[in-house]
C-alpha positions in Angstrom: 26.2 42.5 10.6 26.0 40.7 6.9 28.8 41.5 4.7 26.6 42.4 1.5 26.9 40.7 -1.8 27.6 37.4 -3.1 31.1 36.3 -2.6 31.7 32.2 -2.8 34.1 30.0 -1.4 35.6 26.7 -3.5 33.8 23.4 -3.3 35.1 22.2 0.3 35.0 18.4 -1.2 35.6 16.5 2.0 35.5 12.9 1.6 36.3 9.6 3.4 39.9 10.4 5.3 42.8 12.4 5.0 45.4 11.5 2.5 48.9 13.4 2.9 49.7 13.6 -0.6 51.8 16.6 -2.5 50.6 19.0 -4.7 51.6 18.9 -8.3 54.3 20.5 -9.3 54.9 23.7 -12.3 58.0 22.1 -12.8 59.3 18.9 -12.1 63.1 18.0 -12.8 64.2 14.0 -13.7 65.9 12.0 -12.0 67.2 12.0 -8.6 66.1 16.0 -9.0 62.7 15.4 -8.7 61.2 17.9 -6.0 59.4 17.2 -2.8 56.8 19.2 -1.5 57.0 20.5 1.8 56.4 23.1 5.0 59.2 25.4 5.6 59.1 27.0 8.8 60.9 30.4 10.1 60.2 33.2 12.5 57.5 34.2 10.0 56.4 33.4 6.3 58.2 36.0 4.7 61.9 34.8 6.1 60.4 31.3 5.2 59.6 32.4 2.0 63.6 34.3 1.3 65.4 31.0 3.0 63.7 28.8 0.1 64.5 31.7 -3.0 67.9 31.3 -1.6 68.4 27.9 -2.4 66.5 27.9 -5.6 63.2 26.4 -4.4 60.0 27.2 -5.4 57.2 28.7 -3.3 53.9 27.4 -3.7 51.3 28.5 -0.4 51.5 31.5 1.8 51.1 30.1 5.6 50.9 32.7 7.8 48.8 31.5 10.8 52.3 29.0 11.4 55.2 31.7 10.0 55.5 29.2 7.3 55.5 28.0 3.3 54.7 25.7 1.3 57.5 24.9 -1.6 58.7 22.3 -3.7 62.9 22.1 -3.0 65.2 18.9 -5.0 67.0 17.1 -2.5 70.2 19.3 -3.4 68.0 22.0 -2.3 66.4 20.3 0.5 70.4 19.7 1.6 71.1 23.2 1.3 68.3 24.5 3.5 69.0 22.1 6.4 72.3 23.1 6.4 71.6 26.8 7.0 69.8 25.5 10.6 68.4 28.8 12.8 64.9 28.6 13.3 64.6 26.7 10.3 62.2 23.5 10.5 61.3 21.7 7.5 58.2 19.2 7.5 56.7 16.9 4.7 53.6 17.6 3.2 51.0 15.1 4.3 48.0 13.7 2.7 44.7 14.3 4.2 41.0 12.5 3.8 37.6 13.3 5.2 36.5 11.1 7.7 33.1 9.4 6.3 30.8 6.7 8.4 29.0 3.8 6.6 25.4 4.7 5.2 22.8 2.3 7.0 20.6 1.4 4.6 17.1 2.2 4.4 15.7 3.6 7.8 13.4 6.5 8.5 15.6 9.7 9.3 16.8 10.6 12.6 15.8 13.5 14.5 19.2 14.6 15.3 17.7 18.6 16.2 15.1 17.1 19.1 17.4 14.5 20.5 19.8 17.5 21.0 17.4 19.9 22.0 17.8 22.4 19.3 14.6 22.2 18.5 12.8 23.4 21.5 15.5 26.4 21.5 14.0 27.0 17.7 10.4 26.9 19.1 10.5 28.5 22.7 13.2 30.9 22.2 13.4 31.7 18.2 17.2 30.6 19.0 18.5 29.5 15.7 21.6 30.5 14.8 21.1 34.2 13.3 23.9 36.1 12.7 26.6 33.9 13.9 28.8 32.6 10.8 30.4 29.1 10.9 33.2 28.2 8.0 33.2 24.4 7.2 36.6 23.2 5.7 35.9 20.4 3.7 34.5 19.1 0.4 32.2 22.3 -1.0 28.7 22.8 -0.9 25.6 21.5 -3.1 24.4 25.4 -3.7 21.5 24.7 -5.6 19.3 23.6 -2.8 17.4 26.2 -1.0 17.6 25.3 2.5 21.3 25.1 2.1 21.7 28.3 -0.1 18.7 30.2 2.2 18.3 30.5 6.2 15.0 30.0 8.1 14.1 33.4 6.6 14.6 33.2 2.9 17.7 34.9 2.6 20.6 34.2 0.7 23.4 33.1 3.5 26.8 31.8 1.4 28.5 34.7 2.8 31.7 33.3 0.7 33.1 30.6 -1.0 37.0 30.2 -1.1 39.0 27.8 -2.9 42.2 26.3 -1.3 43.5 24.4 -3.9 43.1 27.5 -6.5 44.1 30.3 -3.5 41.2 31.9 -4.8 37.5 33.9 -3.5 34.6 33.4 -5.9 33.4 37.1 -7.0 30.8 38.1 -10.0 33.3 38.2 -12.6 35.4 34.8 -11.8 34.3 31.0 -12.0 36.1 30.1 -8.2 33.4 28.3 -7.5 32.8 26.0 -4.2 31.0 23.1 -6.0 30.7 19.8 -4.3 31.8 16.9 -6.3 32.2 14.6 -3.6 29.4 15.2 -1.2 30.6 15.3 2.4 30.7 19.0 2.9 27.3 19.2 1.5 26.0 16.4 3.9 27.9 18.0 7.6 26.5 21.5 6.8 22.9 20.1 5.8 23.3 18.6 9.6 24.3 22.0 11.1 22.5 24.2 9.5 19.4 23.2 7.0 16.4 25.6 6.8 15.1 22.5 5.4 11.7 21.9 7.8 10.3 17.8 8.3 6.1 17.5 7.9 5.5 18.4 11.2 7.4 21.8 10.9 10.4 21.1 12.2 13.4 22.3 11.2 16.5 19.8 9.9 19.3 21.8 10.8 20.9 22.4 14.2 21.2 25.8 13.0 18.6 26.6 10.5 19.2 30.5 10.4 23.4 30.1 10.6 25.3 32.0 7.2 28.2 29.7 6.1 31.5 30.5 4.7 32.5 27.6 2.3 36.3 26.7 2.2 36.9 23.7 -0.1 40.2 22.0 0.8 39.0 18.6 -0.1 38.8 16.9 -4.0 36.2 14.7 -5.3 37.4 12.4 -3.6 37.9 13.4 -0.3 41.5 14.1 -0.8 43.9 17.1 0.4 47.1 18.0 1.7 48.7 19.9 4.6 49.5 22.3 2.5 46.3 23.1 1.5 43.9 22.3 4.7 46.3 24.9 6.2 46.2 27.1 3.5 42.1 27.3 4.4 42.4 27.7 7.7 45.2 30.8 7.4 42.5 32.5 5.3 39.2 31.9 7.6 41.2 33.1 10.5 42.6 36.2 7.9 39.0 36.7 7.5 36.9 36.1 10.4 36.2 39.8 11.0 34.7 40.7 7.2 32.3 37.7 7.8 31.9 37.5 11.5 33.5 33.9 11.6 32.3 32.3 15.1 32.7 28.8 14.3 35.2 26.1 12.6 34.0 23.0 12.0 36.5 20.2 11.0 35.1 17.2 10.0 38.6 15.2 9.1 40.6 12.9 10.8 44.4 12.0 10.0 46.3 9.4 12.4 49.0 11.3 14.6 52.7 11.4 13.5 53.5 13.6 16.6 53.3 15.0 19.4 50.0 17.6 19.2 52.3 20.6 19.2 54.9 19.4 16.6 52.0 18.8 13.7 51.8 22.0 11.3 48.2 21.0 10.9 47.3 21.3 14.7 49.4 24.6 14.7 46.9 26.6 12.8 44.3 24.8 14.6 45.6 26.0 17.9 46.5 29.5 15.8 42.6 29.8 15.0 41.3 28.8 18.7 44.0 31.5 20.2 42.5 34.0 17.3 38.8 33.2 19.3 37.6 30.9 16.6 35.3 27.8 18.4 37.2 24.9 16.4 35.1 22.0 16.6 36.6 18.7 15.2 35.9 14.9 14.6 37.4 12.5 17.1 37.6 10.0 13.9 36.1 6.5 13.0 39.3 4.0 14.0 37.3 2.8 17.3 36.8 1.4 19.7 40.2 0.7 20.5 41.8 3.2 23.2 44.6 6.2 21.6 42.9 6.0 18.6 42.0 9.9 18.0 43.3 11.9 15.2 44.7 15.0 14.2 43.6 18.0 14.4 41.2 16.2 17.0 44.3 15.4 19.5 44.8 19.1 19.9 43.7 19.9 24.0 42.4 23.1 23.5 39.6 22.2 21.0 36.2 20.5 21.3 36.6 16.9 20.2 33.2 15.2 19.3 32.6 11.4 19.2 29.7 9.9 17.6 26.7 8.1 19.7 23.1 6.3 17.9 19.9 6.6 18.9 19.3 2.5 18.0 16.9 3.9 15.1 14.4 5.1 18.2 14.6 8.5 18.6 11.7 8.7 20.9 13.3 6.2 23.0 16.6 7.2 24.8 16.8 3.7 26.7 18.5 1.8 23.9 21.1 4.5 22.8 24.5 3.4 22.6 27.8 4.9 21.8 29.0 4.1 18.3 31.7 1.3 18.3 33.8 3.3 15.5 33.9 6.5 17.6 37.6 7.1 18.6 38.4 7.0 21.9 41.2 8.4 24.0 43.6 8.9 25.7 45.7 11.3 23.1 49.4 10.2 23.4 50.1 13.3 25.6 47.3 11.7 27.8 44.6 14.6 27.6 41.0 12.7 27.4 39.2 13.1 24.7 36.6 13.1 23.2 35.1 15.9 25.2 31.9 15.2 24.4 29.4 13.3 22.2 26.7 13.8 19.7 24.2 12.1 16.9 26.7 10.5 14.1 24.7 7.1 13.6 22.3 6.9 10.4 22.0 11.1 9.9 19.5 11.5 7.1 20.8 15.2 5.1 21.1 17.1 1.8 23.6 15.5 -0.2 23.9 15.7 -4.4 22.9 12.1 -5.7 25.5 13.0 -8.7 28.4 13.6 -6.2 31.5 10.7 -5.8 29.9 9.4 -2.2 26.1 9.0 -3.5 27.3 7.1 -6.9 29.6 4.8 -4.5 27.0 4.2 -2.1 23.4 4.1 -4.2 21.7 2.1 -2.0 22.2 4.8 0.6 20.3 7.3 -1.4 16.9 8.2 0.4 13.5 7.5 -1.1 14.0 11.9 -1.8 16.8 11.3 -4.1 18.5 15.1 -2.8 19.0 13.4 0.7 21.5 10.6 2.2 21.7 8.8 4.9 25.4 9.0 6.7 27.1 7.9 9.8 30.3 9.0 11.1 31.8 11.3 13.8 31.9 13.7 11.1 27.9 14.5 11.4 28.9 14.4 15.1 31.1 16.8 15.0 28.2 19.2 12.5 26.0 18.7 14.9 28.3 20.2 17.8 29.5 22.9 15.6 25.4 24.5 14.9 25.1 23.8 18.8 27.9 26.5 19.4 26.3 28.7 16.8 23.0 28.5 19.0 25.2 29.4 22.1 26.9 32.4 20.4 23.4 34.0 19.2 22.1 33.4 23.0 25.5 34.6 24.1 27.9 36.4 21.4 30.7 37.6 24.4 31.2 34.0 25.1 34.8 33.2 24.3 36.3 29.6 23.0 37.0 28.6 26.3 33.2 29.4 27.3 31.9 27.4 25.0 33.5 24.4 25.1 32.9 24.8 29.1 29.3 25.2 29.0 29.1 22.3 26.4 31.1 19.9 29.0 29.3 21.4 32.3 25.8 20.1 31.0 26.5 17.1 28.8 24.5 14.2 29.9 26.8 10.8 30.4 25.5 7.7 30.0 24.7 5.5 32.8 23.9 2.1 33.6 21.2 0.7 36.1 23.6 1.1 38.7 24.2 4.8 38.3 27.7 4.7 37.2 29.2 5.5 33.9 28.0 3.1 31.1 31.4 4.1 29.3 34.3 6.0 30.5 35.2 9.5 30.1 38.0 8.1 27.2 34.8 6.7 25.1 32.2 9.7 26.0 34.2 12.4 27.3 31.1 14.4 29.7 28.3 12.3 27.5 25.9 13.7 25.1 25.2 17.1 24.1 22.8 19.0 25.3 21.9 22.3 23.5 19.1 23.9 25.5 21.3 23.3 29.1 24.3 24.5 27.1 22.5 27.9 26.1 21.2 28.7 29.5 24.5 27.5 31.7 26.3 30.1 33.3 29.7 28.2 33.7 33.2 29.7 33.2 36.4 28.6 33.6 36.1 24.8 33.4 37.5 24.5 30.1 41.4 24.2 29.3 42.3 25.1 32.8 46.2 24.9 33.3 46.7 25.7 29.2 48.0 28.5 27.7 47.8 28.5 23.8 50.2 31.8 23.5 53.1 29.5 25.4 52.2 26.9 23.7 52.3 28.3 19.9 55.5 30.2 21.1 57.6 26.6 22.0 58.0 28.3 25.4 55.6 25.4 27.1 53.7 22.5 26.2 51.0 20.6 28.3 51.1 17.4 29.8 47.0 15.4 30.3 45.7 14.1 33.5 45.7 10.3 32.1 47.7 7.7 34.0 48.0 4.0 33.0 49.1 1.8 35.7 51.1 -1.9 35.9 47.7 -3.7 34.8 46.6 -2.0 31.3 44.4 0.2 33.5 43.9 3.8 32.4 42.4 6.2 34.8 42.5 10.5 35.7 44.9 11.6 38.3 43.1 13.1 41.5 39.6 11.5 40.0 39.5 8.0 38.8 37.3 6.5 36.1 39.8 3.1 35.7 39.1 1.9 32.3 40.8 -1.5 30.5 40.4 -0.2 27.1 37.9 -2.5 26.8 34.8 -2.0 24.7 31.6 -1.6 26.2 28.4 -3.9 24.1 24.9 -3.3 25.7 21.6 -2.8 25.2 21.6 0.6 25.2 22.0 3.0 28.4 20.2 6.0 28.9 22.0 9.5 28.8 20.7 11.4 32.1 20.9 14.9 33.4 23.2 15.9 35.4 27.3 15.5 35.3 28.3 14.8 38.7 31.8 14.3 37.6 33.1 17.0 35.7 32.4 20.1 38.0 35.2 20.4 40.1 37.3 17.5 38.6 40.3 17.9 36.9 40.3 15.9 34.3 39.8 18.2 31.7 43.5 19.4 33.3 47.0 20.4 32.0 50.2 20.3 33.8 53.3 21.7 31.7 55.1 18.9 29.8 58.2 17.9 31.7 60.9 16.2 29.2 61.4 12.1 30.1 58.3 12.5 32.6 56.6 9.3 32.2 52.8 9.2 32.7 53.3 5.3 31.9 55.4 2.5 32.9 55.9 0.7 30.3 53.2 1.3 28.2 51.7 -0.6 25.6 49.4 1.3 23.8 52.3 3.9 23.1 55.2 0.9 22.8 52.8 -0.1 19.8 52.5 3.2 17.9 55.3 2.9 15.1 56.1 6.6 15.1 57.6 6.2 18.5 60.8 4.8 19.1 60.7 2.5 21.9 59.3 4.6 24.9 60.1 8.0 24.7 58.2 8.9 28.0 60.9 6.8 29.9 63.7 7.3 27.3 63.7 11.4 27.0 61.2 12.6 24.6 62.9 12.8 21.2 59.9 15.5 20.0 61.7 18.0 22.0 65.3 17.2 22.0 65.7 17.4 18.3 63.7 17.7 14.7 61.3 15.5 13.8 62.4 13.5 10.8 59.2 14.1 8.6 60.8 13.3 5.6 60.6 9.3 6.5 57.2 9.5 8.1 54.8 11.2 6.9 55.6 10.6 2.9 53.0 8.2 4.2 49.4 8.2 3.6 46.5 8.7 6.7 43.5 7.3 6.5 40.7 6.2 8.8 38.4 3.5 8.1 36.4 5.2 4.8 33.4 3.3 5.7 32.1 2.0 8.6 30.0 -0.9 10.0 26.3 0.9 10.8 25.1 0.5 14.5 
């Protein structure tokens, strides 16, 4: 059921990338005292929080969902706490962006609900989302348009609005408000879940009768931290119970420092997917060059969504392409990703003309001046996460690992004239979603086979992916094959057909436990390029595991993916 009465969460303001950058301090000392802002990790947040008192350090989040604290420690401090060793791990705050695609111009809107089939399960099945919940960490929302503020029925559906940066709920007697200054997180929930309907009666949401949760963890200008990104997603998975939280949709992208199960970020991603949260994330905009997916989209258990285009002919499936700044895979521990596909080229939504992205981008601004036209993986990702909303209503016993199963088992690839896959499984994962098929599948078991998110949280096991990448450059799936250069595929346009003849019964969506020095390269160069690794640590030991990660000298660094990108 509805929780009753109007609780708000704070403007998720989710912008281009995701810059690492520290909070400001209360206090800040001069000189060589000047504190650093960082994670402080222990056997849970309350020992975290004592070790960092001890030393004279200051605590400034709660992290709960990874036994850990934010606080701001001098490098005296910083000295002391390393020295007491234990469980202790110490990380640096990193800066985060949203992950934004390049508006197109002016073109007539894309039909993003009937290319996915949503809209026949809103007419034939009055499949629309109803009572399933999905929180969207980002930017904020734009609350003063109805078809984001009201479902398909009329009714009021922020279910709350929570601030990350303020740690604060919006109630009747405070001013925590989610507000939207940037306009990203206005844009991806328009995509998921507008009651907004086109001339013809059509709705222009995936998931028109959906309630949101709003958790802003982005700034004006699309800026956030570890810190706080965490922050959000410790209190959506505190509170998906009081507002029946089904769904998590991540549309930010940050370029990997670590291995998956070393970043604090992806722990509470994995922490939210193990509390049965469906976390659905953007692969990011840094294609179409292979190992280019970010974090949290590198984490294996989650559903990773790349971005395709319908050519600006929705009724015409023959010239749709993938997107050439869809990320592609493998991740560094060689899973595949993306999983899957879905519209992220030229998406027409509700966005606030007076918001940071609309005054940067004008032109973009449809003839309607409340709506915008945006591509990215981002929208991809919104429409995936109001496709899982449509399976829960269908379905609501379905568990993470069902959904993402059922979304993989009746994706649609694209193929050439031959037959054979138009792009590999590291460029399209399964192919392009398919919500009707998705709803009425009956598969289990074909997701995250060989995983296990408890061991994995725990440090007692991590996973190693099927990828392998012979003498020649070639990458390819143990026991399956699909070799692929990492070259990028330019055609016409291929069409995406039923049927997925190579997923059921292949492994490639397969773990094996990680096995320290065990190389799934020789000599690889798209690894031997990355600088966060030191020479080849899948030949050389894996340095991840045999000691701490110096975040200190990393990741004082700023992420970004490409803010804007060419329109296809």
């Amino acid at each position: 059921m509805r929780p009753t009465g109007a609780f708000g969460v704070g403007a998720l303001i989710l912008g281009l990338v995701v810059w690492l950058a520290a909070s400001p301090a209360t206090h800040q000392p001069a000189g060589d005292e000047i504190a650093r802002s960082v994670i402080v990790q222990d056997r849970d947040a309350t020992a975290a929080a004592a070790a960092v008192r001890r030393v004279g350090g200051e605590v400034t989040h709660r992290l709960g969902i990874i036994r850990a604290v934010g606080a701001r420690l001098t490098s005296d401090q910083l000295d002391a706490l390393e020295a007491v060793g234990g469980g202790i791990r110490i990380y640096q705050n990193r800066g985060v962006t949203l992950a934004c695609g390049c508006p197109p111009g002016d073109v007539e809107p894309t039909y993003y609900p009937q290319l996915v089939e949503a809209e026949r399960l809103h007419q034939e099945a009055g499949i629309d989302g109803y009572d399933i919940t999905i929180a969207v960490v980002d930017s904020g929302l734009w609350q003063w348009q109805a078809p984001l503020r009201e479902n398909a029925e009329g009714h009021y559906r922020i279910l709350a609005q929570y601030h990350a940066f303020w740690d604060c709920v919006k109630t009747p007697w405070n001013h925590c408000y989610a507000w939207d200054r940037n306009g990203h997180g206005t844009h991806v929930t328009a995509v998921m879940m507008s009651s907004g309907q086109t001339t013809s009666g059509s709705y222009q949401g995936i998931a028109p009768n959906a309630d949101v949760v709003v958790v802003k963890a982005f700034d004006a200008n699309g800026n956030s931290t570890y810190l706080d990104v965490i922050r959000a997603i410790d209190w959506v998975v505190g509170n998906q119970d009081v507002y029946h939280i089904r769904v998590l949709n991540l549309s930010f992208s940050a370029e990997p420092r670590s291995y998956y199960w070393e970043d604090p970020l992806n722990q509470a991603v994995m922490a939210a997917w193990q509390a049965g949260i469906v976390v659905v994330t953007s692969a990011g905009n840094r294609g179409p060059d292979p190992m280019t997916i970010g974090v949290p989209a590198n984490v294996p258990y989650v559903i990773t969504v790349g971005a395709m285009t319908d050519s600006y002919t929705p009724d015409d499936g023959t010239d749709d392409v993938l997107a050439g700044f869809s990320a592609a895979g493998p991740t560094v521990e060689a899973f595949v990703k993306p999983e899957i596909v879905a519209p992220g080229g030229h998406l027409l939504a509700l966005m606030p003309s007076s918001g940071v992205l609309a005054a940067s981008y004008p032109e973009f601004i449809h003839e309607n001046d409340d709506y915008f036209v945006m591509s990215g993986t981002s929208q991809a990702a919104a429409v995936v996460s109001g496709v899982a909303a449509l399976m829960l209503q269908a379905d609501p016993t379905l568990t993470p690992d069902d959904v993402k199963c059922r979304l993989l088992a009746t994706a649609r690839p694209a193929v050439d004239e031959q037959g054979n896959l138009a792009y590999s499984p590291f460029q399209q994962g399964a192919g392009l979603v398919n919500a009707y098929d998705a709803v009425y599948s009956s598969e289990v078991g074909c997701a995250n086979p060989g995983l296990d998110v408890a061991r994995d949280l725990a440090a007692i096991e991590h996973y190693l992916g099927p990828t392998r990448l012979d003498g020649d450059g070639n990458f390819s799936i143990e026991g399956v094959g699909y070799p692929w250069d990492g070259s990028w595929v330019q055609g016409s346009g291929d069409p995406w057909v039923d049927g997925d003849p190579w997923v059921d019964g292949d492994p490639w969506v397969d773990g094996d436990p990680w096995v320290d020095g065990d190389p799934w390269v020789d000599d690889n160069p798209w690894v031997d390029d990355n600088p966060w690794l030191d020479d080849n640590p899948w030949l050389d030991g894996n340095p991840w595991i045999d000691g701490d990660v110096d975040w200190s000298s990393d990741l004082s660094e700023t992420a970004s993916l490409n803010a804007w990108v060419p329109q296809e």
